[in-house]
DRENKE-964144 format. One record per residue (C-alpha): x negated, y, z negated; residue in one letter. Coordinates in steps of 0.1 Angstrom, whole numbers, plus 2048, in hexadecimal, padded with zeros to 3 digits. Layout:
BEGIN
XYZa
...
END
This chain:
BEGIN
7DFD9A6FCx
7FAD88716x
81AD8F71Ax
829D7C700x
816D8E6E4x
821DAF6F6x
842DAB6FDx
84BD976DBx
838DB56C7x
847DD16D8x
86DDC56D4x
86CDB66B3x
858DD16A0x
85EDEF6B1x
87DDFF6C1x
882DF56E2x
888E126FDx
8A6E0E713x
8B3E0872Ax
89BDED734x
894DED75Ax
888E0E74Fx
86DE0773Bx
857DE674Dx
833DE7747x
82EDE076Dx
80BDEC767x
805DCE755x
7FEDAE76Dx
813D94753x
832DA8752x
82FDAF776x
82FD8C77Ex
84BD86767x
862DA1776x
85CD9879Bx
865D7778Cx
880D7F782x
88CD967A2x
887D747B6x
898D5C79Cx
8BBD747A3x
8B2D6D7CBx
8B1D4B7C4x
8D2D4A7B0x
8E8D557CFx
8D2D407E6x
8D4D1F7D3x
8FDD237CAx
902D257EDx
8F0D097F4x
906CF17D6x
927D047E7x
91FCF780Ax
912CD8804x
922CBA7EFx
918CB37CEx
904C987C2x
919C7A7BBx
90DC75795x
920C9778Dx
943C8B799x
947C64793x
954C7076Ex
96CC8A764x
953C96745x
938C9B75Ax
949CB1772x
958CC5759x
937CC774Cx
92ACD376Cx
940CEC774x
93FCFB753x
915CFD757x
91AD0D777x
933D2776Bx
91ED2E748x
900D3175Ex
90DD4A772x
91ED5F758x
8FBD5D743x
8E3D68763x
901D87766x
901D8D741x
8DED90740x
8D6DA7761x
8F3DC0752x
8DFDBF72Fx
8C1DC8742x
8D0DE4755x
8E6DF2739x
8E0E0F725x
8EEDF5700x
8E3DD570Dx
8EFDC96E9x
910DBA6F5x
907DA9713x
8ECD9C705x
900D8D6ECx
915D7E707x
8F5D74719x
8F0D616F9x
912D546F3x
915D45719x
8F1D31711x
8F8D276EFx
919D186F2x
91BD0F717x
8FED0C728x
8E6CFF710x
8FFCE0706x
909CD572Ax
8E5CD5735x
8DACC071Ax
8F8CAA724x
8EECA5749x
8C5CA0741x
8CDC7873Ex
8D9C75760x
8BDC8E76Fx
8ACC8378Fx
886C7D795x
873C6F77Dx
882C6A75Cx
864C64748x
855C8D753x
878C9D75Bx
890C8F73Bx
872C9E71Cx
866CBE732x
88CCC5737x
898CC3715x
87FCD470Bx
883CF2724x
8A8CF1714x
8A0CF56F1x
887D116FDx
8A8D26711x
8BDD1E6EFx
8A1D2C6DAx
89FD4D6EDx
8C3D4D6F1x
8C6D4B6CBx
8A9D676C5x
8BBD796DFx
8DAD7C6C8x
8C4D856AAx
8B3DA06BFx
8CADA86DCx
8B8DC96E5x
896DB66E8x
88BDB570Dx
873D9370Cx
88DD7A6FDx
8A6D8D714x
88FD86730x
885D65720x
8A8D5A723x
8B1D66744x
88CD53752x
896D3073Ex
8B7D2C74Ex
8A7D2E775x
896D0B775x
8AACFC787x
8AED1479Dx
88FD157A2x
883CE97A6x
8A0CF07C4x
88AD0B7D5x
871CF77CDx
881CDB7DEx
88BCE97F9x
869CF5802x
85DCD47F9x
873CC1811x
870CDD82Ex
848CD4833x
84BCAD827x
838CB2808x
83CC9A7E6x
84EC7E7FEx
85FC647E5x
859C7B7C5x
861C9B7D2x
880CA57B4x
866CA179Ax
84FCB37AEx
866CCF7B2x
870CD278Ex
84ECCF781x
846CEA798x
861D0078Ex
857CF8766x
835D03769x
83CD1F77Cx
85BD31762x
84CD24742x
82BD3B744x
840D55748x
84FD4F729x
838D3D713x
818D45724x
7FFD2A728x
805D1E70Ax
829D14719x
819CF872Fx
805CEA713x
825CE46FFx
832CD671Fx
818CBE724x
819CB2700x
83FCAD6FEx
83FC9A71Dx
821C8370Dx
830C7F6EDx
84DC746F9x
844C5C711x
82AC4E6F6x
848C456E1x
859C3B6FBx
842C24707x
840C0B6E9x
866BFC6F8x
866BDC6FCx
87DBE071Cx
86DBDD73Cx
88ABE8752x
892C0873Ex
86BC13740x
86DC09765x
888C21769x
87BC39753x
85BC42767x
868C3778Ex
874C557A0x
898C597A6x
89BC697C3x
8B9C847D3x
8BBC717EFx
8CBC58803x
8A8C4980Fx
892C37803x
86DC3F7F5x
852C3B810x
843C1C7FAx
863C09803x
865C1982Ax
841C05829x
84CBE7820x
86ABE5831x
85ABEB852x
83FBD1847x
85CBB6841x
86CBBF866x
844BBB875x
845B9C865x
863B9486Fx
85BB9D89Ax
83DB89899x
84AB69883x
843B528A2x
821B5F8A4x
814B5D884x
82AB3D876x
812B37859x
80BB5784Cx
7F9B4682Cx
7D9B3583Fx
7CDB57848x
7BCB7083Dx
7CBB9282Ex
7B6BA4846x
7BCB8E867x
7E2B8D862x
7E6BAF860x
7CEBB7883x
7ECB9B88Fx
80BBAC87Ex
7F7BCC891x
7EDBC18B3x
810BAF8BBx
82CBC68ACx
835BE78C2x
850BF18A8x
863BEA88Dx
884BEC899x
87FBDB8BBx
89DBC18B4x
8C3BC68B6x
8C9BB6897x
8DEBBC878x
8CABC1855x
8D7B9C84Dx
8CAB9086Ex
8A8B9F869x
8A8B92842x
8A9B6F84Dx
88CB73868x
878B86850x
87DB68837x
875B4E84Fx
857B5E852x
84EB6382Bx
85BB42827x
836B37830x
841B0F825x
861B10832x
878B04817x
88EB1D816x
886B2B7F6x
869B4A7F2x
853B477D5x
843B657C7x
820B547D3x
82DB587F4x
83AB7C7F2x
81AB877E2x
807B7B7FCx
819B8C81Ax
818BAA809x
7F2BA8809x
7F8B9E82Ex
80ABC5833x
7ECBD381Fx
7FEBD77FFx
7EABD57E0x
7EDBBF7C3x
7EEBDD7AEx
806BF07C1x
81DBD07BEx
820BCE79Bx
81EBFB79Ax
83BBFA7B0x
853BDC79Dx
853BCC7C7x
855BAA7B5x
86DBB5799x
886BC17ADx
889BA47C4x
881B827A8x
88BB9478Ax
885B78773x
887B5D78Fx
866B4679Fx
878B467BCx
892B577D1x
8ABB4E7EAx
8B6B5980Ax
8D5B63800x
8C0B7A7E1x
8A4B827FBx
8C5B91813x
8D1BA77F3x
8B0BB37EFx
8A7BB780Fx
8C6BC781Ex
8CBBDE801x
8ACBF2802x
8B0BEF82Ex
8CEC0582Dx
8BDC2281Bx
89FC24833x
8A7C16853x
8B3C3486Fx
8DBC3187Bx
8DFC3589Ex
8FFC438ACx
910C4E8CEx
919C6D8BCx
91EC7E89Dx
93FC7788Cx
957C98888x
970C8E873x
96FC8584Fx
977C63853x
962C5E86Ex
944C6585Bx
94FC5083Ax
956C32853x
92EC3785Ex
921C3B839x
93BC1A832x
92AC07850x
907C11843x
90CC05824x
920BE482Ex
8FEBD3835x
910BB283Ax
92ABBF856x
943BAD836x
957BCB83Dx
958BD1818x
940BDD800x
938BCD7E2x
939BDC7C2x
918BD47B8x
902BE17D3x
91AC007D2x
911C077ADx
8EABFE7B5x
8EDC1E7C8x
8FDC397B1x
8E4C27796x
8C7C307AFx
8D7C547AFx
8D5C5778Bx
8F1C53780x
8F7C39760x
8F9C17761x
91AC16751x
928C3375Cx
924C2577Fx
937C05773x
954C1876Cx
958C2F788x
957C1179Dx
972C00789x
98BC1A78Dx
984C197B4x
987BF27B6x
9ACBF47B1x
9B5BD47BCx
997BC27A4x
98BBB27C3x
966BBA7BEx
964BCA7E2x
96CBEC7EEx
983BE9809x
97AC0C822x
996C1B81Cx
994C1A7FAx
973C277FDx
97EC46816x
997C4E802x
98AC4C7DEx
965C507DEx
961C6F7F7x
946C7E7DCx
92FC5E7E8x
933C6080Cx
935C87810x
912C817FDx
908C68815x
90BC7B835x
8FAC9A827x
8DAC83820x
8DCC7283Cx
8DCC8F852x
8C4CA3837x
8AEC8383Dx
8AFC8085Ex
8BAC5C85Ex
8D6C6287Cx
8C9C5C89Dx
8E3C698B8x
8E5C528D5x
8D5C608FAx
END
């Protein structure tokens, strides 16, 4: 018998003893696990809303007013659920505060996480089913928790279905610290954290039902005819700033190509394997030129451009990506082609620059004389970073690329930008940008210091 079959018998057919701290079957290796579990999840609580209250939020939750209402009332109910929920376990009558255990879940918690799942991070195609369906499994215990609110497991259930996130940012954390799960490490994390807490609850049997919902759903999903939404749907959507290590690759393979253009001029009469010994022997490093991500975009070009007239087929980019050892496989896997052609045979300079500078920004390392202090300091470096084209303006299109590649909707992105783009220019002047879109660059500086992307100047 596991510990669902205990737990559920004993506090639905029998009276339960109370209080309830006094009466743990710690002989019993399941509910052992699930208490110290439990113990650690409360650690973690204190640890992680430190963390969010120290640290600026992600820029999805504050770009609308909803969706930081919504926030800040899942944080609050949250809290007030854990506290309900440790006092129902400690109390003599558990009855009321687990009723207000329930009540903070049902109405509050429940509803505003299902309201955030759209915009989650990682990869959408694992995260948005396994998610919702971790929700609907707190809001069933929560609503057996009213109907039984002297029953230990769905008081315990309820209190252990509220900590996943909690626990996918421990997770995280631990992750990041030894540079595991590079370029998927949010899903990694929450997957973690879901097999970990829904055992506890479910049992094996949990996991199962995980694995199904998740296949189910994609299944359905799959038979779209849009290419771009199931793109999105299974590409991870990282927390950071930076880029995934597939694009770091190829982004140092473009600059190679780029330092040794007057070496190799026709990259297309040789073989994969002899151009990249070349690429190899002749390049010391990636970032041996001064230039600006324009600058180095028109070299790198120049040096695709195998025919030299001036346009780049997809022939052409195909075959120096098989020059930087690049897969056809993994070009198609990773939507390389895609992103830059779209729908096009060829591209232009001007759409190679775009491309090219707008995936530079987010991996290449800023070197400084010294770490700005003041608050507009730093939004002036995050404002340079992004303003690939020293333009002195950003424009309003890369700028909502990037809160898209953060998660947040397409549309919603739109707007936010709108309302900052007072003037209806189409560029965001800096101090429009210091002074109404602080939640972006406050971001920024976190993950580029989180990231390790500033270099400070010897």
């Amino acid at each position: 018998m596991n510990i669902f079959d205990i737990l559920n018998t004993t506090d639905t057919k029998e009276a339960p003893e109370l209080p309830h701290y006094k009466h743990v079957e710690w002989d019993h290796p399941d509910v052992a696990f699930r208490m110290y579990i439990s113990y650690i999840s409360l650690f973690f609580d204190f640890a992680v809303l430190t963390y969010h209250f120290s640290t600026p939020f992600h820029p999805k939750f504050y770009v609308k007013a909803t969706r930081r209402r919504m926030l800040r009332l899942h944080i609050l109910s949250g809290c007030l659920e854990i506290l309900s929920c440790v006092a129902a376990f400690y109390a003599e009558d558990p009855t009321y505060y687990s009723y207000a255990a329930a009540t903070f879940a049902m109405i509050a918690h429940v509803p505003s996480t299902f309201y955030q799942i759209p915009t989650v991070l990682g990869i959408k195609a694992f995260l948005v089913p396994s998610l919702n369906l971790v929700t609907a499994i707190h809001g069933y215990f929560a609503f057996n928790l009213v109907l039984n609110p002297t029953s230990s497991y769905y008081l315990l259930s309820t209190y252990m279905t509220v900590h996943i996130y909690a626990w996918s940012r421990v997770f995280f954390a631990i992750y990041y610290r030894f540079k595991l799960f590079e370029g998927h490490r949010f899903s990694a994390a929450m997957l973690t954290s879901g097999m970990l807490l829904i055992p506890t609850v479910l049992g094996l049997r949990g996991n199962i039902l995980l694995v199904c919902t998740v296949l189910v759903s994609d299944i359905a999903l799959r038979q779209s005819n849009n290419p771009e939404f199931w793109t999105s749907w299974t590409t991870e959507h990282p927390r950071e700033l930076s880029a995934t290590p597939d694009k770091k690759v190829i982004l140092e393979a473009l600059i190679t190509a780029a330092e040794v253009s007057n070496s190799i001029p026709q990259l297309a009469n040789k073989s994969p394997k002899d151009r990249y010994a070349h690429i190899c022997a002749t390049v010391m490093t990636a970032n041996a030129r001064n230039l600006s991500p324009r600058e180095k975009a028109h070299v790198v070009f120049r040096a695709i451009d195998s025919n030299h007239d001036n346009v780049l087929s997809v022939e052409e980019f195909k075959d120096f990506l098989l020059t930087c050892g690049i897969s056809q496989y993994e070009m198609q896997d990773k939507m390389m082609l895609v992103t830059l052609f779209e729908d096009r045979k060829v591209a232009t300079f001007d759409q190679f620059c775009t491309w090219f500078t707008k995936n530079w920004i987010h991996s290449n390392t800023i070197t400084i004389p010294r770490m700005p202090s003041t608050p507009r300091g730093q939004a002036k470096l995050v404002f340079d970073t992004l303003d690939s084209d020293s333009s002195g303006t950003l424009d309003l299109q890369e700028l909502q690329h990037l809160l898209v590649s953060w998660g947040l909707p397409a549309n919603e992105a739109e707007g936010y930008l709108k309302t900052i783009d007072k003037d209806g220019s189409g560029q965001i002047e800096f101090k429009e940008f210091y002074a109404h879109m602080s939640t972006v660059w406050k971001f920024a500086i976190q993950s580029f210091v989180d990231e390790g992307k500033i270099c400070i100047e010897v």
